[in-house]
Each structure stands twice: as C-alpha cells, then as structure tokens.
VOGUBA-410743 format. One record per residue (C-alpha): x, y, z. Coordinates in steps of 0.2 Angstrom, whole numbers, plus 5000, padded with zeros to 4 digits. Layout:
REM residues N
XYZ/...
END
This chain:
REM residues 377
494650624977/493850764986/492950795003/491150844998/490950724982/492050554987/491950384975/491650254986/492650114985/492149954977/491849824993/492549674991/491649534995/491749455014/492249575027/494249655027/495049685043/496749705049/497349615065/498749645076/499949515084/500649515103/502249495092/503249435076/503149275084/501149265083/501049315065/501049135058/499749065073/498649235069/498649175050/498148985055/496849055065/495849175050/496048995039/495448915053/493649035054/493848995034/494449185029/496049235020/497649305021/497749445010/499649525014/500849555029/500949715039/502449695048/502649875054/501249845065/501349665068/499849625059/499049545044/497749595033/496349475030/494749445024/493449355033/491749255026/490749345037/490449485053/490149335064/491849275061/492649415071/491949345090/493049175085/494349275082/494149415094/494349275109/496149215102/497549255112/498849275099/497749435092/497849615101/496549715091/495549705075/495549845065/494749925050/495449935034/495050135032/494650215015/495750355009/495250474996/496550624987/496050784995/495950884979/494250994978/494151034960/494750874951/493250844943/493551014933/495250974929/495851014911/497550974903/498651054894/500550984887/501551134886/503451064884/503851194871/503251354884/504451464892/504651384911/503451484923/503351514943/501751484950/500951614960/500951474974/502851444974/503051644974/502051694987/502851575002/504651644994/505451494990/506651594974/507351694990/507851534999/508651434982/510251564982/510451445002/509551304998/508651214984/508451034993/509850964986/509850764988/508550745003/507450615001/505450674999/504150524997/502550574989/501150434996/499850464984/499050394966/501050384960/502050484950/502150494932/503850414929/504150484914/503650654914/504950774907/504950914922/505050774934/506150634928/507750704933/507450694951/506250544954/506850384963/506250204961/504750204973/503750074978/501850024972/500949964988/499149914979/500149814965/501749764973/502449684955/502249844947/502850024944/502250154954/501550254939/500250374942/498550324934/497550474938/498650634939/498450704957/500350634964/500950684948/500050864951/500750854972/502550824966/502850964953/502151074968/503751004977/505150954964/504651014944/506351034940/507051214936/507351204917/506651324902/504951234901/503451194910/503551244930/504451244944/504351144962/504751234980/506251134982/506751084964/508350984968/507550854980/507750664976/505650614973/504950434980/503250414973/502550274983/500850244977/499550184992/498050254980/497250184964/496650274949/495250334955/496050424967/495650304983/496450184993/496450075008/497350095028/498249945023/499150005009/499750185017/500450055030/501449965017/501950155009/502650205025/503550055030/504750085012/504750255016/505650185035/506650055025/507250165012/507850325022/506550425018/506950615027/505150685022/503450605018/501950695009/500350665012/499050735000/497550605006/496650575022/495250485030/493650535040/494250425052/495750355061/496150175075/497650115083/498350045069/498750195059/499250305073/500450145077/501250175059/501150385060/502050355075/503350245069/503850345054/503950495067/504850405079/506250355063/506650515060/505450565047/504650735045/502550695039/501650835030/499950785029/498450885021/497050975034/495650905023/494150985011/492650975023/492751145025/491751285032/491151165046/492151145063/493351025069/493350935053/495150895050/495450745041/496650585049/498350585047/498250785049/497550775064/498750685070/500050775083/501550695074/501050745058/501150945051/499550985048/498951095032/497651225027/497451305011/497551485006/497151584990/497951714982/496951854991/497751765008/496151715013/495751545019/495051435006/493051385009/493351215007/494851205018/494551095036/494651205053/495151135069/496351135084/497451025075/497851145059/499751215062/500251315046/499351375029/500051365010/499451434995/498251284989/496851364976/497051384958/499051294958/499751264941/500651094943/501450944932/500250824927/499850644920/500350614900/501650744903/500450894904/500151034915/498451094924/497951204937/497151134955/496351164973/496451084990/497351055003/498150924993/499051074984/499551175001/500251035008/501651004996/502051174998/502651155017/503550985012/504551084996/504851215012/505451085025/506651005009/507251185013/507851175026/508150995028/509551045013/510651135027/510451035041/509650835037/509550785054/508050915060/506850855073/504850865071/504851015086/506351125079/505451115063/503951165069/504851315078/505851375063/504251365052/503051475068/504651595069/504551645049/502751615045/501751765041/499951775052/498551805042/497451955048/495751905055/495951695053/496051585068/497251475074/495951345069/495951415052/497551465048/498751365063/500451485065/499951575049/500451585028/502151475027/503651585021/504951475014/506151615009/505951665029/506351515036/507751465025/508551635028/508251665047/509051495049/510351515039/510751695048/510651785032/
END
C-alpha cells in the first residue's frame, strides 16, 4: 500500500517460515522433517532450494534448526505497494477521451525516443497486485502472466495499482485514454500481491522464478519491504545473474535518511526516487546511498482497475518510468548488461540542482537522452 499508513497482513495461524536445503536432493527429507515437528508444507521454492512451511509453534524451530539437511530459516517477509496517495484515489472511465501524454511520460522525453525505439517485442514483467486483463489501453500488449498467491487462477488485478504501474510503462498509443513510456512492449503481469495491496517473500520468489523460466528481459518492481535476509537476496541475485534487468521502487518513508526500502536497496536492482513536476524530490520519497536515478512519480495519470483511469504518487509510479526507459533501449540492443545500463542511463540523466546523490542518485531519467545518444542520433 503505502509506507507511512501500511495494512498489516492477516497472520496466519502457527508460525511461517521458509527453509533452505543444502540441495535439490534434501527437499523431500527437509519436507519429512516440518511433518515430523507436526508443521506443514505449504508450496515449493525451488529457486532457492527451499520450502515454505508452517510450523505449530516458535519452539518448533530449535528441532528444526539442528537438522542437517536445512541451511537457514527464513522469514516470510511482508511486502506492501509503494503508492503514497492510494487511499485518495478516484476513478474515472474515459474510453471515449481524446488519448493524452502525461506530464510524466513528457518530461523524461520518451516521444523523442519512439521515432528509434518504442520497445518493440521485449518482455517487461510487472510483479505487483496483477494486471487488469481486459483493459482496453492495455489488452493489446499483455502476455499470459502468472498468479503466485492463487497459482489456479488468472493474474487479474484486484486493487488497481499493477494496473496503474503498467499503463505508466505500456498504455498502448491509440486515440483514447493514455499512453506508456515504452507503448510497444510485450507486458507480464505476475501477481506476488493481493488486493489489499500486500503480499508475502514467498510469493515475489515464485514471481521471479516465471519471470527466469519464461524469458523475461526486464522485471518492475512497484513494492518493497522494510526488511531483507538471504533468501531474497538469493533470488535478486538469480534473476540478475539470468540476464534480467530489475527496476525496483526507493520506497515512501521519506524525509528520513537511509530509509530505502528492499529490493531497492539491493545493488543488483536500479533503484528509484520520485520527482514532481516542479523537479523537486517528492517528500515522501526514501533517501539513501542506495538511490541511483529519479523519475517523475507525483500526480501520474495511469490506466486503472474497471478499465478506468486515475491520477497517483509514489515511488511506485517513478519506477515504471525507468523500466518504460530501459524497454528503450532494450528495443535496440536486447542483450544489455545491468552495468552498461547503468552507464547509458548516468550519461543522459539530467542532475537535479541542489538534491543529493542520496535523494536524487545520477539525477532526473531522460529517455529521449538515452535512446538518442545510444543510438548516435
């Protein structure tokens, strides 16, 4: 949801924890062993050799602790949607208006790059509350996904904010409604949050995993956590080491210090502040070491959930605005590493006066920049 007011998560009952294996071959003992201490076996996470599980009681964990076959025990972090104003949202459908470009999409030049480059066919994930399946400035371009808390169904968005982060990135470029930063993009929603706009470790684990089996070029991250352990560093890492480029929100706990949110603190991720339309950094928006670029994330008009439209602030909303950007450039050359992204994006990025690298990382992203300078135009 947001930083500042967050929903906590109903608890379940017993204690959930994941655990991770030596190796594939241990996964069947580990699973003995939680029946064994009388918990359950909830689902598999093979990316990181683990299970999830939930045990009767705290006291269970020293039986466990001691097996051999188990390397660590984790806990199944809440994530939460890092959109500050969601609780003012309002809706409007608008099918019949004439299409419009939001300030957002205008100020980081993206119309200067789509003459090069609109994104065509690469492969953005959107791991959030889903994606409104049907929504008419959206439909063209959206891929099957995958729905990590309900496996058995559709990844349909239940609350409107991945519906909201994937018209900043992909609204298709027709006569109606809005357009996306890169609006020829092929969109994954892989939903990892429930409808209330919060989820658990567990299920970004299972998101990112499809998005590895299923050759996913870019991965947006709208959500984070106060926390981090091994276990999701283990799958940051994994995706990273595949190949694929992770754009994670910087957070809303904002104006406090060193308060960047997990995976965006995470050095294989690209980290991201938000702006206003003044180009001052949003109140709200996290600081830290950790930041490395700012987008345009207060007051964005986006697609929204029973195919309407609404306007939005957060990180949340700056973040899709670097991935749109990085669909860019990914458009003219697929095979981009993590660091020669970083550089092109640092080369083109316009340093906001008076803001720290804390606040603002390399500066204000400038798609049309980037797309151009790479592209020798």
């Amino acid at each position: 949801m947001f930083n500042k007011i967050r929903k906590k998560v109903e608890e379940p009952e017993g204690t959930r924890k994941i655990l991770i294996c030596r190796n594939d071959q241990d996964l069947e003992r580990c699973r003995l062993q939680v029946i064994k201490v009388g918990g359950k076996v909830i689902k598999d996470l093979p990316l990181v050799k683990g299970i999830l599980c939930e045990l009767p009681d705290v006291t269970t964990l020293n039986k466990l602790e001691s097996a051999q076959v188990i390397t660590r025990i984790d806990d199944d972090i809440t994530f939460y949607t890092l959109c500050w104003n969601w609780f003012k949202r309002t809706s409007k459908i608008a099918e019949k208006r004439p299409q419009s470009i939001s300030w957002g999409v205008r100020r980081i030049g993206a119309t200067d790059a789509w003459p090069i480059s609109r994104g065509k066919q690469v492969r953005v994930a959107v791991i959030d509350t889903g994606v409104q399946l049907d929504h008419p400035d959206l439909v063209q371009h959206l891929g099957k996904g995958y729905n990590a808390v309900k496996p058995t169904q559709n990844p349909n968005d239940g609350n409107g904010h991945g519906t909201h982060v994937a018209g900043i990135i992909a609204a298709t470029d027709n006569d109606f409604g809005v357009v996306g930063v890169a609006p020829e993009v092929r969109l994954f929603p892989v939903k990892v949050l429930d409808d209330s706009g919060s989820g658990t470790l567990s299920d970004v684990v299972s998101g990112i995993q499809w998005c590895m089996e299923n050759d996913i070029d870019i991965i947006n991250m709208s959500l984070g956590a106060a926390e981090g352990n091994d276990t999701f560093r283990q799958a940051i890492n994994s995706a990273a080491d595949h190949g694929i480029t992770i754009i994670a929100a910087a957070g809303n706990s904002g104006p406090g210090q060193n308060t960047i949110d997990y995976p965006a603190k995470y050095p294989e991720t690209i980290a991201v502040a938000a702006s206003d339309q003044g180009d001052k950094i949003a109140n709200f928006s996290s600081r830290g070491p950790e930041v490395d670029i700012t987008a345009p994330g207060v007051d964005i008009e986006s697609t929204y959930s029973t195919s309407a439209y609404t306007t939005l602030s957060g990180t949340s909303m700056a973040a899709p605005h670097v991935t749109g950007t990085v669909a860019l450039l990914k458009g003219l050359k697929r095979d981009f590493s993590l660091a020669e992204i970083k550089s092109i994006l640092k080369r083109s990025a316009y340093l906001l006066p008076s803001f720290s690298a804390d606040l603002q990382g390399v500066g204000l992203v400038q798609a049309g920049q980037a797309v151009n300078g790479y592209a020798g135009k």
